[in-house]
N, C-alpha and C positions, 0 to 999 in steps of 0.2 A: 431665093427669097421666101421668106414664111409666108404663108395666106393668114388671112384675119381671124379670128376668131369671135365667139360670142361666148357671155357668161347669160345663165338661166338659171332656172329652179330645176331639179333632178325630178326626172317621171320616171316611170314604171319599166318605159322602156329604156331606160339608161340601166337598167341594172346588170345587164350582162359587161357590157364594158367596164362599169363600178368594178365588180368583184373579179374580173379578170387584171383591174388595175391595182383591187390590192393586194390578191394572189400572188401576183408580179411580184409586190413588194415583201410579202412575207415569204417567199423564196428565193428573192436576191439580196433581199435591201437589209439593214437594220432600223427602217424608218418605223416598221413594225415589229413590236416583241412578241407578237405569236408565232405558233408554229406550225398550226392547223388552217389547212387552204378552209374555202368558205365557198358555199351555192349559192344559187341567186334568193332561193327561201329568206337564207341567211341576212343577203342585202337588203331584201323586202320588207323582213322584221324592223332592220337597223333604220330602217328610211320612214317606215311607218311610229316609229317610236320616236324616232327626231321630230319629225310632225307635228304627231301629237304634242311635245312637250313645246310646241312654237317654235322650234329652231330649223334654222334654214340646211339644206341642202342643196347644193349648186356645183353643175357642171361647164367646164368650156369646150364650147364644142367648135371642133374645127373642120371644115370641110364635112359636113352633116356627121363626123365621128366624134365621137368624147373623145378628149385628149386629156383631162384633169376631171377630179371634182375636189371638193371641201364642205367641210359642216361644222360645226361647234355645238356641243352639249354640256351638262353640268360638270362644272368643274370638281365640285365636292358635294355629295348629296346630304347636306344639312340647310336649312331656311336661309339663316346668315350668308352662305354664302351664294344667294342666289342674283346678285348680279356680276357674278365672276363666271364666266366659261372657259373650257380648255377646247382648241382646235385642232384640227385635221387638216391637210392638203397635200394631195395623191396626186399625180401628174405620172402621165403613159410614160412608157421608159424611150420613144422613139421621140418623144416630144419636149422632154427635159431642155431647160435652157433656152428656151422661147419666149420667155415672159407669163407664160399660162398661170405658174406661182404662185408673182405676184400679180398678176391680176383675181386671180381669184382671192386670194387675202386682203385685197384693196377692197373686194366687193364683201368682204366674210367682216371686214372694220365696219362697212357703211351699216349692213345687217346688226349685226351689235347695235350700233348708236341709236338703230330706228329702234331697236327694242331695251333700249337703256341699259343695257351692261357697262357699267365702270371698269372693270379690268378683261383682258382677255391672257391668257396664259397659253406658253408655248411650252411643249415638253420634247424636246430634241437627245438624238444621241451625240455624246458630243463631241462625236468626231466627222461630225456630217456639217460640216464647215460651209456648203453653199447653203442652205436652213440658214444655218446661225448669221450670215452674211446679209441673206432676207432680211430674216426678222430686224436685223439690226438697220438697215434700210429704209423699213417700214413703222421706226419707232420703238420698238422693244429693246430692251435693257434685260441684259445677264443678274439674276437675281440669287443663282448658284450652282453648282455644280453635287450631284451626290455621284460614289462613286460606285462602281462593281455592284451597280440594285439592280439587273437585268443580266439575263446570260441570253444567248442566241449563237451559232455557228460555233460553239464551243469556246468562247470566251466571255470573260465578264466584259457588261456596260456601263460606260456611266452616263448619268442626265444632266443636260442642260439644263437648267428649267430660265424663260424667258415671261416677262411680264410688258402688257402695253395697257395704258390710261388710254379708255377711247375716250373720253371725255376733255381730251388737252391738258389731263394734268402734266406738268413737268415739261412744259411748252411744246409738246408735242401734240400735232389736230391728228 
């Protein structure tokens, strides 16, 4: 049986789990296209610059460990498209498939609306089929596909790219 978890705001001392979760990812995964692990510095910067620009950062923690977290920042750095964000959501490799996901993108939707973003935008690889499964779940629509824009492990990638109306456009809350 899974134990409960909780979602929260990310502190200072969540960063070591942070950047060990996405370490993880940018050496197994293709959820990230880097190639360069990252320190806690690293994390500190990225957490303190979400902040400032008012954008949430949020872990689930489970049995007092981080098991996920998730944030969203600009999605394009022009004025226009400043009620559009692109998201993130990292989940530990031992904990994959628990809900932690979508819980934390239920809670990364509710974040949005209190701060009025009209779209949110997903950027998937697209062959990471439980993602695209989510997001489809959770209201996002397939908006297209580019192909071979990423290389990683010695192959090209291509992107998914997903779109969700927080605001119930397109009869989805």
């Amino acid at each position: 049986m899974t134990s409960s978890f909780i979602v929260r705001d990310a502190t200072d001392a969540d960063l070591v789990a942070i950047r060990d979760i996405y370490n993880d990812a940018v050496e197994h995964t293709t959820a990230i296209w880097n190639e360069v692990l990252v320190d806690v510095d690293n994390r500190r910067e990225w957490l303190a610059a979400r902040v400032a620009r008012g954008y949430p950062v949020i872990v689930a923690e489970r049995d007092g460990k981080v098991a996920g977290y998730a944030s969203f920042g600009d999605w394009r750095a022009f004025d226009g498209y400043r009620h559009t964000v692109e998201h993130s959501i990292y989940v530990d490799k031992n904990a994959r498939g628990g809900g932690i996901g979508e819980t934390l993108m239920r809670a990364l939707i509710e974040r949005a609306r209190a701060l009025d973003i009209h779209v949110m935008i997903a950027s998937i690889e697209a062959q990471n089929a439980p993602s695209i499964r989510l997001h489809e779940k959770l209201g996002f629509r397939t908006v297209g596909t580019f192909k071979e824009v990423g290389t990683k492990f010695g192959r090209w990638l291509d992107l998914t790219c997903m779109e969700r109306h927080i605001d119930g456009v397109d009869g989805v809350n």
